[in-house]
Structures are given as structure tokens and as C-alpha cells.
C-alpha positions in Angstrom: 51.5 12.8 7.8 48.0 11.8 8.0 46.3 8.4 7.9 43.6 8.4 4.7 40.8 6.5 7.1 40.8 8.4 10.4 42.4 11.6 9.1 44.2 12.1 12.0 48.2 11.8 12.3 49.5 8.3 13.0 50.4 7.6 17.0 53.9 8.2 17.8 54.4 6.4 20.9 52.9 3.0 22.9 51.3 5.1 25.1 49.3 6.9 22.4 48.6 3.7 20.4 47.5 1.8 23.7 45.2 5.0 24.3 44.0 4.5 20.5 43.0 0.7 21.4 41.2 1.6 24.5 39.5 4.1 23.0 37.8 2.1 20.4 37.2 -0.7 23.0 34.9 1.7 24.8 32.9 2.8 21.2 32.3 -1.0 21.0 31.3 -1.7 24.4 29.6 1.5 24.4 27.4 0.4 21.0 25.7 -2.5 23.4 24.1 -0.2 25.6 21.0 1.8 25.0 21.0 5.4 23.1 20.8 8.2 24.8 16.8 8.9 24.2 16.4 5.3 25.6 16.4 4.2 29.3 19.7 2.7 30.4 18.3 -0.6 30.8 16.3 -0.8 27.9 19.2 -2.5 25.6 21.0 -4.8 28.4 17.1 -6.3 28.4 17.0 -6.2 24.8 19.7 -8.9 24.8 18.5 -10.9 27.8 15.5 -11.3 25.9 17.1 -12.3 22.8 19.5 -14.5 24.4 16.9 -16.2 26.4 14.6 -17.0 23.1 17.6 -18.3 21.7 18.1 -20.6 23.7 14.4 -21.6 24.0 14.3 -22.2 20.5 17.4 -24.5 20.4 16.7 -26.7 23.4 15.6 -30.2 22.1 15.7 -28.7 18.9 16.0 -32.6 17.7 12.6 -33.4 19.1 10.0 -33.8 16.7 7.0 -31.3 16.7 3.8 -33.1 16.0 2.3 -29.5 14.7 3.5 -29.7 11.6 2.1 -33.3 10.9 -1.6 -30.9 10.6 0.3 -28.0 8.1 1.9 -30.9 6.2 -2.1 -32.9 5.8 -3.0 -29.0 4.9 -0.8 -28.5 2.0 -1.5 -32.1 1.0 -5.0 -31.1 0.9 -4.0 -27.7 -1.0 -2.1 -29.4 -3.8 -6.0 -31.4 -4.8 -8.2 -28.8 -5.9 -7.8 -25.0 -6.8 -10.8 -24.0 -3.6 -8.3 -25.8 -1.4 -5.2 -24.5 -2.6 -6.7 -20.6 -2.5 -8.7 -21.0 0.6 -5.9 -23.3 2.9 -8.2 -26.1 3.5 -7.0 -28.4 5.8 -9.2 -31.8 5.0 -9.9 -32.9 1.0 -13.4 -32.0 0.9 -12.5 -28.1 1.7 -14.4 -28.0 4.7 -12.1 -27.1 7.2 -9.2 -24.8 6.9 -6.1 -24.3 9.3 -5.5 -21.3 11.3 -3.0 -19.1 9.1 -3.6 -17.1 6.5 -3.6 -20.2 3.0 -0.7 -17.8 1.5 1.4 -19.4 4.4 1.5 -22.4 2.5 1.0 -21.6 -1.0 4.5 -21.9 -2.0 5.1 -25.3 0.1 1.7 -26.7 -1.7 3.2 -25.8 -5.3 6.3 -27.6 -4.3 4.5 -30.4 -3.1 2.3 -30.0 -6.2 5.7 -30.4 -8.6 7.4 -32.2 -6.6 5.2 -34.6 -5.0 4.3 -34.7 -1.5 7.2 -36.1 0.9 5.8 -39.6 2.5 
């Protein structure tokens, strides 16, 4: 008798189902290293990476960024006129713009615009 999702026959003993367990263990541990076409350590450094932007990005999380105090003036600015709101000006008269592309903030300035800007 054969199982319908590995298509082999079902273990008979411990021994074989412990072997079965270990056996997929390995394939999972195995998945976190790097291919075979890729350097050995190229993965393991993958994750450090990831792990250590992680954690850069969550500590003092709570702390408040004074960066977005300019994008929030910008969309402000973006929700007056149609120049400002196509060309990302940063300051009423459309003089200055910010330093991302205006489709960055398009969406947040028609919310703003709908919505009303958040005081």
C-alpha cells in the first residue's frame, strides 16, 4: 500500500519513521544554505544581512523622524495647484520640488486632497 502524497509505501517500523523525520529535517536545514551554483557562504550572509537590517529598522522604531515633516509640507503643497501636484513641488509657489520622483506622492496628495490634510 502506497501513501497518495509521497508515493512511496508507508514506514513499517520506528526506526524507519525516525529515519523519515530526519530525513526531511536535513531538506529543511539544507533549503537555508546556498544552491549549488552559488558559493557556500553566499546564503548564511544573505541572512546575516537581512537579519541585521531588521533589526536596524526596528530599533527606536517609536522615535519620530523629522524627514517626513518635509514630504508631509510636499504633498500639502501638491494638493494646491495641478503644476505642484504633477511636478512634486515642495513650497506653494512651485519653486522648489523634493528629491523623489512627484509620483512618490501622488496618491498621498489625492488623499490629502479628499481627505484633508492631517494637522
Amino acid at each position: 500500500m502506497q501513501t497518495a502524497v509521497t508515493g512511496r509505501p508507508p514506514p513499517a517500523t520506528w526506526l524507519e519513521v525516525w529515519r523519515e523525520v530526519a530525513r526531511r529535517a536535513a531538506l529543511r536545514v539544507r533549503s537555508w544554505w546556498s544552491a549549488a551554483d552559488q558559493p557556500v557562504w553566499a546564503r548564511p550572509l544573505l541572512l546575516v544581512i537581512a537579519a541585521v537590517s531588521a533589526w536596524s529598522y526596528a530599533w527606536r522604531a517609536t522615535r519620530p523622524v523629522n524627514i517626513e515633516i518635509y514630504y508631509a509640507a510636499a504633498v500639502r503643497s501638491m494638493t494646491m495647484g495641478v503644476s505642484n501636484f504633477f511636478f512634486g513641488a515642495f513650497d506653494p509657489a512651485g519653486t522648489v520640488t523634493t528629491d523623489k520622483l512627484p509620483g512618490a506622492f501622488w496618491l498621498q496628495a489625492v488623499s490629502a486632497g479628499l481627505f484633508g490634510p492631517r494637522n
